[in-house]
Each structure stands twice: as structure tokens, then as C-alpha cells.
N, C-alpha and C positions, 0 to 999 in steps of 0.2 A: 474521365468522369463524363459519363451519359447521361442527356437529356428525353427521355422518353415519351415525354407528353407534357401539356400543357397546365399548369397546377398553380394554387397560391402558397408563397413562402410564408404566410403565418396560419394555413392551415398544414402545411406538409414541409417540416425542418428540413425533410431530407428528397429533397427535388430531384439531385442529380446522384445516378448509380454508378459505385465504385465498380468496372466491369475490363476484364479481357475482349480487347478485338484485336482484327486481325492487323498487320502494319500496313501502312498505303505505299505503293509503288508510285515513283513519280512517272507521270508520261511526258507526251514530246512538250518541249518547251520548261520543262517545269524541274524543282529540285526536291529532295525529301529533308528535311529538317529534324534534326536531334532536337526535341524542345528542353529549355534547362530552364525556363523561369515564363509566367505567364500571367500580369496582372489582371486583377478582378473587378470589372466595370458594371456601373448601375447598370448599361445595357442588357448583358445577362440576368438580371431581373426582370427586363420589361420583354426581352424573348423568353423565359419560365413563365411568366404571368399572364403571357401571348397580347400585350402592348404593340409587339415588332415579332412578332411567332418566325419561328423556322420556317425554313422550305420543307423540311422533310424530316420522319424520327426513324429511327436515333439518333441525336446530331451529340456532335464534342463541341463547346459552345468555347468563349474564348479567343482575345481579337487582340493583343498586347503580348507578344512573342517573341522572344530571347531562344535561339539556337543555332546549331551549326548544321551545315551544309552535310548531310551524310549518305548522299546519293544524286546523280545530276540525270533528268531523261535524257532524251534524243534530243540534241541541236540547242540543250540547253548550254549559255556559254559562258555568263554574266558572272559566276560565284565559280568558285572551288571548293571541295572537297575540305571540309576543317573550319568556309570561313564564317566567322560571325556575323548573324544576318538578324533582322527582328523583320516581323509579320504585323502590317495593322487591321485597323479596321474596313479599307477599299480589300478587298479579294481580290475582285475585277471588276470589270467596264468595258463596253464596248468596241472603243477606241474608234469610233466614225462617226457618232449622231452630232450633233451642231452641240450639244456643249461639250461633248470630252476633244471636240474641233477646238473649239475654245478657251481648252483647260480646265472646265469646268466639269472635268468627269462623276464628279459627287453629285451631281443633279441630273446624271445617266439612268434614263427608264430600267436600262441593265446590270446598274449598282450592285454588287451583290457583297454582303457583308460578312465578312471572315468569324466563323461560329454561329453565323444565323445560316447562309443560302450555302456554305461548305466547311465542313468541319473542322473545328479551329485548335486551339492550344491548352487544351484543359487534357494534354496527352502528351505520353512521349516520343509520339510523332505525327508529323503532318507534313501535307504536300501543298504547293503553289506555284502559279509559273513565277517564272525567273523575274519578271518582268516587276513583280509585286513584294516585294521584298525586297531589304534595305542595308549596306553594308550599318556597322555599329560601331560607334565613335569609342575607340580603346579607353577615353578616358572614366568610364562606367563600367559598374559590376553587372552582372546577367540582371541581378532585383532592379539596381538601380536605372536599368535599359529600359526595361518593362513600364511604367507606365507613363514614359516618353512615347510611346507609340500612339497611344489614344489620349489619354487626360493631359500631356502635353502637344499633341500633333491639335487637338481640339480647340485646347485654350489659347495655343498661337492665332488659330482660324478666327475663334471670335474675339481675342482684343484686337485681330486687324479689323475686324467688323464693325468693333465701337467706334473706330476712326479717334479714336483718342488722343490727343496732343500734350504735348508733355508741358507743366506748369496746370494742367484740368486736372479734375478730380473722377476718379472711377469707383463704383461699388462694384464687388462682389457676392452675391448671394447666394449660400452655402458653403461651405469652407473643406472639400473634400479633395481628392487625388487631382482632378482638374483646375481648379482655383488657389489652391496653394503654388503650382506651380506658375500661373498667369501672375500671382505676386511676385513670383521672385521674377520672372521674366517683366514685369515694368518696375522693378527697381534697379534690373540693370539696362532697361533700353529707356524708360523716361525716370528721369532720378527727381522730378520735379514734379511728378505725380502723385496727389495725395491716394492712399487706396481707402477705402469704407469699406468693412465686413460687417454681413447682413448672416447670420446662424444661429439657430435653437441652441446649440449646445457651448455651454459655458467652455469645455474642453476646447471647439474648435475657433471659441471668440481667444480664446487666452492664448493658443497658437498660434493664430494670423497675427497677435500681437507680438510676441514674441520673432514673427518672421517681417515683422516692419511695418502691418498696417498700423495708418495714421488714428484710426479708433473701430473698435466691434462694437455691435450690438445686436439684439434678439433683431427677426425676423421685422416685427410689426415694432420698432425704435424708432425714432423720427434721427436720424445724422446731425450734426451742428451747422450743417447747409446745403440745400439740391444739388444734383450729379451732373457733371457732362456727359457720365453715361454708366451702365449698368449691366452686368454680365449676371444672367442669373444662370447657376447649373444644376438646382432645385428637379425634382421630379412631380412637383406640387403646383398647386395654379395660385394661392395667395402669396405666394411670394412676387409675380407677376403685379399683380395690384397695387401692391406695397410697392414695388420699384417704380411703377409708374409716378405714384402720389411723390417718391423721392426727386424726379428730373430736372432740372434745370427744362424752359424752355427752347425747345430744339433740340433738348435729349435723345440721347438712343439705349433703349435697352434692346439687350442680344438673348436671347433666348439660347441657351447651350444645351438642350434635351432633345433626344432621340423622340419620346415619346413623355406624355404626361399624365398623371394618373388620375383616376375618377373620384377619387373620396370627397374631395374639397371643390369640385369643378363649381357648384352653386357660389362657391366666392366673386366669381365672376360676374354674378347679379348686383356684385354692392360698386361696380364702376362705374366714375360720375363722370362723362365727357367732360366740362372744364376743368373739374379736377384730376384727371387721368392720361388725361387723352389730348385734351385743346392746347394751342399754343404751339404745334408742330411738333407733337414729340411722336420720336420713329417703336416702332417695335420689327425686329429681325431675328427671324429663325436663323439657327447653325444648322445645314444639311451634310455631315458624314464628313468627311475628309478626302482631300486630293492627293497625290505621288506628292507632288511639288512640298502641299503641305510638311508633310513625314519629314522630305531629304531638307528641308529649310530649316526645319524646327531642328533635328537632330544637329544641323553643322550649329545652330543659335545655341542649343543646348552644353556644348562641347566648348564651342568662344565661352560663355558665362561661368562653365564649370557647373553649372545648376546637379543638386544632389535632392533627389527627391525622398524625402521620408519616407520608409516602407515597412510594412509589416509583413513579414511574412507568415506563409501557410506552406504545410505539407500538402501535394495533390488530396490525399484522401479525405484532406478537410477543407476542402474546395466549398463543401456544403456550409459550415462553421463560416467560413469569410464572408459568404451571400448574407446569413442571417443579421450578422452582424452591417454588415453594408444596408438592409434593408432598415434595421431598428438604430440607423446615424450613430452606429458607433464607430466612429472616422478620424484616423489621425495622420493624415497624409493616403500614402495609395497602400492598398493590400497587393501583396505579391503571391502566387503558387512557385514553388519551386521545386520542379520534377526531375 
């Protein structure tokens, strides 16, 4: 599935072209990958609606990657031939500038994002060095691997971000492929943490409940008492607003969005420094994901046995999943399986 240009998904259903290319050879360093499963991340929306635009067209978009090893280049040595590997959303990085010195390679001037800056897994095949891809924990199916790569490689990044302590209480705002998973992962690493789900849609209030939050409600609810902290993964700016007005003093809300959209940006006029803002409350961006990330969450994910909801798609209805992802209709992660 081809990306050819830059376009709105509710003026053009069909974004991405069902097309023959040719297969990519891997070169030095690097492996070719059978892709067999490939979740479907708001990201790809905000690169079709040029939020976070490609490097280049045509691009194969797609950053959450289930496949095997079906070719190694030169001097590649890391993987064999058969084995099961998943692809995230780091591509590459630099590996010299003073943060990826640091470990901090997700805030690398030379980041390049897997289905934005080189073509990703919306195909039955793709190339990466070795270095960038991630053996895959036996105990998940190809669906259920897939979007542990991003919506749980992300959601680990920013509940370490809330700095959340177990006995506090945390929101969630939106209830999609990334935040359902951040539930299940603080229900089994703080069991004493109440969770808050913040979502429009009755469906995805009634699921978070059913997976253990302590209570849902609409977006603009008032909770039955302030946050220690707040994870939004929203594509929207009122929800930001609303999480602030929810904090406890000294709160932190984590912004978990690549990129955020224009329609609602005037919400922003209605925030009241003491009410919002005064009192020392933090606000913090999630920037992309690190190696460390991936391989930590994945071995977290495997101790918990975490089984993520998925829906799947046929490749060819790659398009079918976006639309649907874009108009919140959400019940765990959407999967492709090619």
C-alpha cells in the first residue's frame, strides 16, 4: 500500500494505492524481512495529512512490524534466516551526536521514522539494518506482536514519564491501541494505582472498564478527584485543557502525540493560568521511541503475558483501517496482516 501524496482522509477515503513494486534488496549491514502482520497507527494519518509528511513519494508507510528474516546483506550477523524479528518506529539514528551518546537517540536531529523517512510495513517486504530490529517474544501471535512495537513501546516511554508512583492515581485520555495497553501494564506493575479514562466514545469508556479502570468518562467529566498525573494520546488540543483543569498540584500531564491537529487549536484561548497551569503543574512531550525502549517493553510485555486486543485487516484494506481510526472507531489496536 502506496502513499503518493499528501491528501485529507475525509475528503479522499482512499489515500493509500493498492500497487505492485519492485522487492528491496537488503545491503551491507542490513536484513530483508517477510512482513506477516503490520499495525495501523494514528501516525499514518498525521504523515497522509502531512502533520509529520514523508521524505519522499512513494513511500510504503507503516512502523509496527511482525516478520521473518528472509535475506541478510553483507556483514549482517545479528538475525538468521527464519528468525522472528518486529520493526518499530526508530529506523535510525545517528549513533554519535550527544544524545543518542546518551541514550537519548529519539531526540537525534537524524531520527528517521520507519514509513515516514524509509519505507515501512504496509508490504510484503522491507529492508533495515540489523541493528534496528528486534528479536520477538514466542509468547505472541504475529497480530498480537504488532502493536507492541509502537502503541506499547510508546505507552511504556510515557507512563515512565508521569513518574507515577504506585498508591497515585493516573488518567488516561483516549482509550485506543496505545492506552489500553498502558492499563494493563499499571495494573501489573503498580496494582495500587487507581487508572481515570477520559474518551468520547461510550464503546471505548465501557472497555477501559471492563479492563480495570477505576472509572471512565467523556472527555470534558470532571473525575471524583485530581490526577497525580495524566497521559493524553488524543490527536486534539481540548483534551490537553481538560487534563490540566483535572491535576493535582504538581501534576504532570505527558502529551503522547507525534503531532496535533488544527481544528480545535482555538481551545487553547480558553486556559486560565491558575486554573491550568499555577501551582507547579508540568506539561511533557513523548518524542519517538529509543532501541532500549522496544527491547524493555517487549521482555515487560512477555513477564505480564499482556495480550493486546486487535482487529484485524487484509493489506488491501489498509485504507478501511485509517478511515475508521481517523472517525474513533477504536477497540484496542488495528492490525494488517499480509
Amino acid at each position: 500500500m502506496v502513499l503518493d501524496e499528501i491528501c485529507s482522509v475525509e475528503d479522499n477515503s482512499q489515500p493509500l494505492r493498492f500497487s505492485e513494486i519492485e522487492d528491496p534488496s537488503p545491503g551491507e549491514n542490513e536484513v530483508l524481512i517477510r512482513v506477516s502482520a503490520c499495525g495501523v497507527c494514528h501516525t499514518e494519518l498525521d504523515e497522509i495529512e502531512g502533520r509529520t509528511p514523508p521524505s519522499f513519494f512513494p513511500i510504503v508507510p507503516g512502523h509496527q512490524i511482525i516478520g521473518r528474516v528472509a535475506a541478510v546483506g553483507k556483514n549482517a550477523s545479528r538475525h538468521r534466516l527464519g528468525d522472528r524479528v518486529g520493526v518499530a518506529w526508530i529506523f535510525s539514528a545517528c549513533g554519535k551526536c550527544k544524545f543518542c551518546r546518551a541514550g537519548n537517540e529519539n531526540l537525534c536531529a537524524d531520527f528517521r521514522g520507519t514509513g515516514r523517512d524509509a519505507n515501512g510495513g504496509y508490504a510484503e517486504f522491507m529492508t533495515v539494518h540489523e541493528d534496528f530490529c528486534y528479536p520477538i517474544p514466542e509468547e505472541f501471535s504475529d497480530a498480537e506482536a504488532a502493536p507492541l512495537l509502537c502503541a506499547g513501546a510508546i505507552g511504556y516511554r510515557s507512563l515512565r514519564l508521569s513518574n507515577i508512583g504506585d498508591g497515585q492515581s493516573l488518567g488516561l485520555t483516549g482509550f485506543g491501541a496505545s492506552a489500553h495497553l498502558v492499563l494493563k501494564m499499571v495494573r501489573h506493575r503498580y496494582p495500587c494505582v487507581a487508572v481515570f479514562v477520559f474518551a468520547r466514545s461510550e464503546r471505548e469508556r465501557k472497555f477501559a472498564m471492563e479492563l480495570g479502570a477505576a472509572w471512565a468518562g467523556d472527555t470534558t467529566d470532571t473525575p471524583p478527584h485530581q490526577l497525580d498525573a495524566i497521559i493524553d494520546t488524543t490527536p486534539a488540543w481540548k483534551p490537553v485543557v481538560e487534563a490540566l483543569k483535572n491535576l493535582e498540584p504538581g501534576g504532570r500531564l505527558v502529551i503522547n502525540a507525534i503531532r496535533k491537529e488544527e481544528r480545535d487549536k482555538d481551545t487553547l484561548l480558553s486556559l486560565s493560568y491558575p486554573a491550568h497551569l499555577w501551582l507547579e503543574k508540568e506539561i511533557k512531550s513523548v518524542a519517538n521511541v529509543t532501541r532500549q525502549d522496544v527491547n524493555e517493553f517487549l521482555q515487560l510485555a512477555a513477564r505480564m503475558k499482556i495480550r493486546p486486543e486487535v482487529e484485524e485487516f487484509a493489506l488491501k484494506d489498509a485504507n478501511q483501517a485509517l478511515i475508521e481510526l481517523k472517525a474513533a472507531r477504536i477497540h484496542g489496536a488495528k492490525v494488517l496482516r499480509i
